[in-house]
C-alpha positions in Angstrom: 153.8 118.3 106.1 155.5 116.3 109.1 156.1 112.4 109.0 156.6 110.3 112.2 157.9 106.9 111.8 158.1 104.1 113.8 159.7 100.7 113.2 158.4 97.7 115.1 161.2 95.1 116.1 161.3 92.0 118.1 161.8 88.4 118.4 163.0 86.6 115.6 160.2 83.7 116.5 157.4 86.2 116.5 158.2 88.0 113.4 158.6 84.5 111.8 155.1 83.5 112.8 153.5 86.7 111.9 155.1 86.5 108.0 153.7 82.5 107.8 150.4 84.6 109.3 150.4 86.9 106.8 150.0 84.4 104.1 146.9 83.0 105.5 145.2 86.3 107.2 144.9 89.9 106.7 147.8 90.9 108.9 147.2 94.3 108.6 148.0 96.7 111.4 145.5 97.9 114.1 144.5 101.4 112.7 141.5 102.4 114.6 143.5 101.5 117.7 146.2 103.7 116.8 144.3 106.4 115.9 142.7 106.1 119.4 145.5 106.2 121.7 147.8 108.6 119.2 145.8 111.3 117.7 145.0 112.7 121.0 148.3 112.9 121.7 149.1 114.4 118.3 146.2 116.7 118.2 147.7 118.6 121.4 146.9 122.7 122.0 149.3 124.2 124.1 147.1 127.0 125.8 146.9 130.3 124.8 149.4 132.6 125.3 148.3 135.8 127.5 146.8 138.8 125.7 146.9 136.4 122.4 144.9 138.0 119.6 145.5 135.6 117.0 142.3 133.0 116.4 143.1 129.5 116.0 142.2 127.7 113.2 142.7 124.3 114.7 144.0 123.3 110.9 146.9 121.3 112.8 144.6 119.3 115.0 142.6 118.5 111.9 145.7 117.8 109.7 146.7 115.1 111.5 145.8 111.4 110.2 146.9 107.8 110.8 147.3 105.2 107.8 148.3 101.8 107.3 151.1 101.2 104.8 151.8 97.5 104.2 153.0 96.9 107.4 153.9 100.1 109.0 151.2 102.6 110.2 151.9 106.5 108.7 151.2 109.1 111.3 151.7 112.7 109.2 150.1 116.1 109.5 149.7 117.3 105.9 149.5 121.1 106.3 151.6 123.2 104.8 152.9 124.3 107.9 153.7 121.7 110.1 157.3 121.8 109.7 157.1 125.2 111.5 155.2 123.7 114.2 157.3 120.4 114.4 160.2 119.9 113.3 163.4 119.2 115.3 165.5 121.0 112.9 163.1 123.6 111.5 160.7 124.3 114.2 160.1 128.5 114.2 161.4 130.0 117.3 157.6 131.4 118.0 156.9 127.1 119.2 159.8 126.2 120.5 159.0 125.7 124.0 155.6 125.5 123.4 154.6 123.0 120.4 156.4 119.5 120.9 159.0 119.1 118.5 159.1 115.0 116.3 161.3 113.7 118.9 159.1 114.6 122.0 156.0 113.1 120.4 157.7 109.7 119.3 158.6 109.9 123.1 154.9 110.2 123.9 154.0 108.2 121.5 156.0 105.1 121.9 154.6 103.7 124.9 151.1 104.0 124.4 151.8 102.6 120.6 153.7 99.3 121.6 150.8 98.5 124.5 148.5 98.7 121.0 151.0 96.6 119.2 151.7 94.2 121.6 148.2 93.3 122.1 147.8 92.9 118.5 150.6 90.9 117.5 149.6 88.3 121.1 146.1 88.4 119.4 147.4 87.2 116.3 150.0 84.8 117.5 147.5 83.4 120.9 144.6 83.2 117.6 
């Protein structure tokens, strides 16, 4: 299993007016919108390697799921082997080069995820 966290910061103001928000709506964060522009991302292939004999399973690109968490959004993979796959520190030498490592997709991931968070939060702030 592989975790990828991300921690939303910002103004002081804004945070303030989306905690008095919280008490009156469901602040919850945009999930399907996530999912949208970060499974994609997360469900990447690199392409076969020549003369490759082994047949994907594609249990990576299924393993892969987004969930809200009070108010963070979990983005894990939960098979067995993703670690292998992922992992800065424990990624198998057969991926390295080949299968983005955690740090490369937060990279990929961060800019697409903040255009989804910022249109969220000036949804919920604009009313």
């Amino acid at each position: 299993m592989i975790d990828l966290t991300f921690e939303t910061t910002g103004d002081t103001a804004v945070i303030q007016r989306l905690d008095a928000l919280e008490r009156v709506i469901d602040t919850t964060p945009p999930v399907d919108a996530i999912k949208e522009v970060a499974l994609p991302i997360l469900q990447f292939y690199p392409p076969e390697r020549a003369g490759q004999k082994y047949r994907r399973s594609e249990d990576l690109k299924r393993g892969w799921a987004a969930s809200p968490s009070g108010d963070v959004i979990a983005l894990e993979n939960t098979v067995d082997y993703a670690g292998l796959v992922y992992s800065d520190a424990d990624q198998a030498d057969v991926h390295k080069d080949r299968w983005p490592t955690q740090t490369q997709l937060r990279t990929q991931l961060e800019g697409p995820m903040t255009s989804v968070y910022r249109e969220w939060v000036g949804r919920l702030v604009q009313g």
